[in-house]
N, C-alpha and C positions, 0 to 999 in steps of 0.2 A: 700857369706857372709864370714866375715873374723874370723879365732879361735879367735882374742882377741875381737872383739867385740861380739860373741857370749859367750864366758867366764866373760864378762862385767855384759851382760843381766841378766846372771844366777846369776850372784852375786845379781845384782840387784833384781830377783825375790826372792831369801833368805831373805835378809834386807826387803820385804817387809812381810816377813811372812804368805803368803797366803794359808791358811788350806783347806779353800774348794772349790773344784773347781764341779762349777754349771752344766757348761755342755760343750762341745765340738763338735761343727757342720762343716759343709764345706758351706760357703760364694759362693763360686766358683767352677769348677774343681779343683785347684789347691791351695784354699787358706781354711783355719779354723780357726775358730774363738773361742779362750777359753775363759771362761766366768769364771771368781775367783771372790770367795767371795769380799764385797764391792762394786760390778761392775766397778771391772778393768777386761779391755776387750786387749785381746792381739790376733794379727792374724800370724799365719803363712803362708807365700808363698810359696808352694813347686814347684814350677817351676821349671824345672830344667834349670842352668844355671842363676837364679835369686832366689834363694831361698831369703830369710829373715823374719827375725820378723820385724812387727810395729805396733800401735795404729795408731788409728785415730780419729779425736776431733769430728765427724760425722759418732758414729759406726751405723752399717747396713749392717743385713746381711736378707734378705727377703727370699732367691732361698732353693727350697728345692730338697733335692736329696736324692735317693731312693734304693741307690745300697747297697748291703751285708755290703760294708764297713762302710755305713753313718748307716745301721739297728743295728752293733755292739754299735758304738758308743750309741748310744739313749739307748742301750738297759744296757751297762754296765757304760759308763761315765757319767754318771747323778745322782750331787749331791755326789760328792765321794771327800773322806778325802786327802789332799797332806802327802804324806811322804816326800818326798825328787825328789828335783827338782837338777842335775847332769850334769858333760860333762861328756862323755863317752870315755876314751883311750886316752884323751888330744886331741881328733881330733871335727869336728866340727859336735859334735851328742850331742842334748839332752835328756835326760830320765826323764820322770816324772812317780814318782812313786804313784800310788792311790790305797785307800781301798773302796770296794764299799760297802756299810755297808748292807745288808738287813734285813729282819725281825727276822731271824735264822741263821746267819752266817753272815762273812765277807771273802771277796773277794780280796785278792789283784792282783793290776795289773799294766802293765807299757802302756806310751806310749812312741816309740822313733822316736824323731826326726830327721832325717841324713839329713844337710845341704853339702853333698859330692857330688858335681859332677854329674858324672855318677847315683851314688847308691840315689840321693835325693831323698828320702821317707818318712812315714808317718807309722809305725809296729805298731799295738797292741796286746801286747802280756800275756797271764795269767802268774801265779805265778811259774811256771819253765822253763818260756822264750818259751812257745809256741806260731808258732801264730796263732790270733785269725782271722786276718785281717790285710790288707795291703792296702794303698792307689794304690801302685802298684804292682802288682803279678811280680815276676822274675822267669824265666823258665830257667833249667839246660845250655838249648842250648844257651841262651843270656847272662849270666853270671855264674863266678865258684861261687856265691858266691847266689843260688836261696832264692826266699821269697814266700814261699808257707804254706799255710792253715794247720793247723795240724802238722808242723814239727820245729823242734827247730831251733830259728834264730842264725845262724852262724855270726859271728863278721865281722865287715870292714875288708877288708885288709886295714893295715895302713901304711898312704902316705909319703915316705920318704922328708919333708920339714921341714926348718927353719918357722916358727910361726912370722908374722910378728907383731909386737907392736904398737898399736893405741890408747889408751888410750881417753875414752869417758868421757868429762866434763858433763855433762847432758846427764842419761840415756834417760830419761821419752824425753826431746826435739829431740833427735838422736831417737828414735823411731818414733816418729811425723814427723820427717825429712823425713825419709826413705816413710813414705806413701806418701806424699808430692810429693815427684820424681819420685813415682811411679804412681801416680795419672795423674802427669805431662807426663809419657812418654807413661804414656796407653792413655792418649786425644790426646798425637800429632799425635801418632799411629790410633787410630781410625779416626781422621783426613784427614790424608792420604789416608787408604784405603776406606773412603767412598766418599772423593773429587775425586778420579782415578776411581772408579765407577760410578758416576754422570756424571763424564767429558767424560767418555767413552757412558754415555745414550745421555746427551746433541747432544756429535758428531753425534750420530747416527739416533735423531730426527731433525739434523739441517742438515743434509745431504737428509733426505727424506723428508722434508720441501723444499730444495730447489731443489731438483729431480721430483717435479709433476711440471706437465706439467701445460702451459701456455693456460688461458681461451681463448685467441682472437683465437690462435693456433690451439688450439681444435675446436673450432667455426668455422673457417674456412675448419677444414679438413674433419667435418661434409658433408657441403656441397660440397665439391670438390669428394667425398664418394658416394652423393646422384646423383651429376651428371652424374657421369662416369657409376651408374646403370642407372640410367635413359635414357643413349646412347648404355648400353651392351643390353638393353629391347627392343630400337630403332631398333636394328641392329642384333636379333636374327637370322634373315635367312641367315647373312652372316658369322657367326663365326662356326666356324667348332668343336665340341667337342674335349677338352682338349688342347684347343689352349694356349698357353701361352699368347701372346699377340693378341689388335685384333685395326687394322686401320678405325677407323671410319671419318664420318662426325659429328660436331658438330650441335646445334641449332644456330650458327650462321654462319653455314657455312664452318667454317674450318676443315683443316683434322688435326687428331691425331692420336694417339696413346695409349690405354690402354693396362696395364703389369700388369697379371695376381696375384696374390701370392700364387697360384697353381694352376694345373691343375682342370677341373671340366668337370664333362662326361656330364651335359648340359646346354648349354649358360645359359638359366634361372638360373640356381646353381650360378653362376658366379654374376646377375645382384641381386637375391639375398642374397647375403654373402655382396656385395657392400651396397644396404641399411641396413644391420643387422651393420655393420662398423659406418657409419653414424648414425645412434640409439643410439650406445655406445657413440658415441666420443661426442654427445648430453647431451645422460644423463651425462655423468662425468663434462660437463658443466656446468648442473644443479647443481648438488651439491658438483660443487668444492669448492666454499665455506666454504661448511659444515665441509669438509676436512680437510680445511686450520686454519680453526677455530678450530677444534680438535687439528691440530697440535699444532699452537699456544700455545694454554694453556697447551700441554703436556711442551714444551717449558718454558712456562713462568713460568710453578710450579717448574723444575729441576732448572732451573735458582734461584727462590727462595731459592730451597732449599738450594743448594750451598753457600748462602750466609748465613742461617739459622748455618749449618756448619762448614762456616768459624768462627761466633761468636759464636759457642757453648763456654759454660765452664765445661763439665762435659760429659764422656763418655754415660751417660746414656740420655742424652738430645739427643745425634746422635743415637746411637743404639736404641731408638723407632721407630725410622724411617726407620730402617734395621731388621725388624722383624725374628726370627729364620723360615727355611722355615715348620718347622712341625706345624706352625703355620699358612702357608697362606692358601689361599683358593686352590684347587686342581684345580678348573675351573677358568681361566680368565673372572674376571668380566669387563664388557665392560662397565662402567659407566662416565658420564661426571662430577664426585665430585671422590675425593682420596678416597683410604683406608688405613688406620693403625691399628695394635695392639696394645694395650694398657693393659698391664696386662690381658690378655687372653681374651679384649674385642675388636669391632668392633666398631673401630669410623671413621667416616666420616666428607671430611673435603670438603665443595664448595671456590670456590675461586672468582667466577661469577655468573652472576642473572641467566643465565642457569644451572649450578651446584646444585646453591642454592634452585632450585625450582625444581629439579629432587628429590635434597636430601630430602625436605620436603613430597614430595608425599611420598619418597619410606619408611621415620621410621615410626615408629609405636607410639600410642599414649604414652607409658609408656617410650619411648627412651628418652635423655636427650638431652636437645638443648642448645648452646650457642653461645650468640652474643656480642660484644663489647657495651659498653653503651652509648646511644645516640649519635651514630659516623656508619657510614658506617663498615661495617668488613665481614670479613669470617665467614659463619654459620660454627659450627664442630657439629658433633652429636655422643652421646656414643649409641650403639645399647646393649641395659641394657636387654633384653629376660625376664622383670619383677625381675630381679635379683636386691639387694639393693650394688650398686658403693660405691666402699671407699674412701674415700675424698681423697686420694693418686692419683686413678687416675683422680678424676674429677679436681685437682688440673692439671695435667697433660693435658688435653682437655682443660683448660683454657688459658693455656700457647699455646698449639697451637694453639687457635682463634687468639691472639694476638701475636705471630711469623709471621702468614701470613698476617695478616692486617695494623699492623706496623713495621717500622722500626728503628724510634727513641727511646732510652733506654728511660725507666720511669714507673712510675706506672697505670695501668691501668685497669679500674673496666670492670668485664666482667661476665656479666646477664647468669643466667641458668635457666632452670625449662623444664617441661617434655613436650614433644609434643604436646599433646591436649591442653595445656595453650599457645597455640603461633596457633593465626589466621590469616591465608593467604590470603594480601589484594589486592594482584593482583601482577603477578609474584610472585617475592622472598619478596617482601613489605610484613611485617607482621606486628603485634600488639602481645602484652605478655603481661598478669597481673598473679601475684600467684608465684615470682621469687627470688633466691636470688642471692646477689652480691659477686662474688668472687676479692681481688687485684691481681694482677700479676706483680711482676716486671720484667721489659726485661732491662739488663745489655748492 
């Protein structure tokens, strides 16, 4: 962030005159969100190496955090009078100064902002510049310049530079700018790293898709498995224990040649392990298949997805689908329907009439069902544990019925209501009354 556009800001927060500031939280690891009287909402980035202020014409700040630093805030920045909003040294630090007023006293206190580099932080500090808290702790060993709990905060060293001159015609739009770019470079970001992880699964199910073996193949070496026991059985009196190989006669007469794949201390051992061979190379026959078919749709859902991805418009539409991992399940669940988180919920998503009809046995009658209206689609289900869903995320679930079912943008009506109101008419065929209809638009 640059001193003259941070010098801009502050003018700008002055001319607006803002006396009280409501409250002060963290949006992200690294971003807060202040909340001044009128509800003007201003955020700070402290990133380092990205710091900046911006608004956003879609404030939202949901995530809540827990740590010493976020328990200060709540406990001292809330509903507290502005004195004086400040740069600090002419370099690129803010200082807002607040009284916390309470029943018996008043409290003054600062926060400061350092959009510097290195030192980018977040201090608050009581009325003789202690501090109280820090977004980041600084330790003697990692700078001369520490930020610890309890001890007086020592000033920036300050940067010997020419100030360069920018001059902003619109505070309020250059604020809205800045999220804008920022919004932009966090989805292309997100983008990226969730299409390099897809295309990294894709490869590696398209690879063990095209790695299993071939049915005739197998079929074949079944029986070529059962012969050769059925000659080693023929010809017990003539192979001599731990023979490698043993020269027989076939049932038609010809002589060959069977080649052990080890040693075996009696013929029998040998003519046995030959039919246990042929057993296997049988059953994988039988349910290659099944195999392939798993594959498949493991296939056909990442491919989806990928495409789900490429049209995303908003970080948060990809990142449901990348759930943090203190959230997944510890045990791999082995299911032929998806799973995602959703705001600390478990929803499930079929894609196919076998999916779809695994997923209905498995929810329960108070789970939440949704299906596309009057059109073929993907069942999703919110697994609700009788808890009451916020329309946040049931809007959420709607949107993924109709991500996986359609592809053309538009709007589209998509039926919910709870499991026991949705009758199973054979397979995944159902019937529903007692519903309501949610729109969705897909861009």
């Amino acid at each position: 962030m640059l001193l003259t556009h941070l010098k801009q800001i502050i003018d700008h927060l002055r001319k607006k005159e803002v006396k009280i500031l409501r409250s002060v939280r963290r949006c992200a690891p690294n971003v807060l969100e202040l909340y001044f009287e009128g509800d003007y909402i201003l955020y700070a980035d402290m990133t380092k190496s990205q710091s900046t202020l911006f608004r956003t014409s879609t404030p939202a700040c949901s995530n809540r955090f827990n740590a010493p630093f976020d328990a200060v805030l709540a406990k001292y920045f809330w509903r507290t009078h502005v004195t004086n909003i400040a740069l600090v040294d002419e370099d690129k630090i803010m200082r807002i100064d607040v009284v916390a007023k309470g029943a018996y006293k008043s409290t003054p206190l600062s926060m400061i902002f350092e959009f510097t580099g290195k030192y980018t932080n977040v201090i608050l500090l009581d009325e003789a510049g202690v501090v109280l808290e820090a977004l980041r702790h600084v330790d003697e060993s990692n700078s001369s310049r520490p930020v610890r709990v309890g001890e007086k905060l020592l000033a920036v060293p300050k940067a010997s530079f020419v100030p360069k001159e920018e001059p902003i015609e619109d505070v309020e739009a250059w604020l809205l700018a800045v999220d804008t770019k920022r919004s932009s470079l966090a989805l292309q970001h997100s983008k990226t790293t969730a299409l390099a992880q897809l295309a990294k699964q894709l490869k590696s199910l398209e690879r063990t898709f095209e790695g299993l073996e071939n049915e005739e193949s197998l079929a074949e070496q079944a029986l070529v498995f059962e012969r050769e026991a059925q000659l080693v059985f023929s010809h017990l009196h003539a192979i001599t224990p731990y023979a490698a190989y043993a020269d027989v006669v076939d049932f038609e007469g010809q002589s060959r040649r069977i080649t052990a794949d080890k040693p075996y201390a009696k013929p029998a051992q040998w003519g046995n392990a030959l039919f246990a061979k042929a057993k296997k190379s049988r059953q994988k026959v039988k349910y290659m298949h099944i195999e392939k078919e798993h594959l498949q749709a493991k296939i056909d859902f990442v491919r989806e997805l990928i495409y789900i991805v490429e049209h995303a418009t908003s970080v948060d539409a990809i990142m449901q689908f990348f759930p943090a991992r203190s959230q997944k399940s510890k045990v791999k669940e082995h299911k032929p329907y998806e799973i995602f988180w959703f705001d600390g919920y478990k929803v499930l998503l079929g894609r196919n009439a076998k999916a779809n009809t695994a997923l209905l046995k498995d929810c329960k009658a108070n789970d939440m069902w949704f299906h596309l209206k009057d059109r073929a689609s993907a069942h999703v289900v919110i697994v609700t544990d009788k808890q009451k869903i916020a329309p946040s995320t049931i809007e959420k679930a709607a949107k993924l019925c109709v991500d996986f079912s359609v592809r053309s943008a538009g709007r589209y009506s998509v039926d919910y209501t709870k499991r026991k109101e949705v009758q199973v008419q054979e397979g995944s065929n159902v019937l529903y009354n007692r519903y309501e209809t949610l729109i969705v638009t897909k861009e």
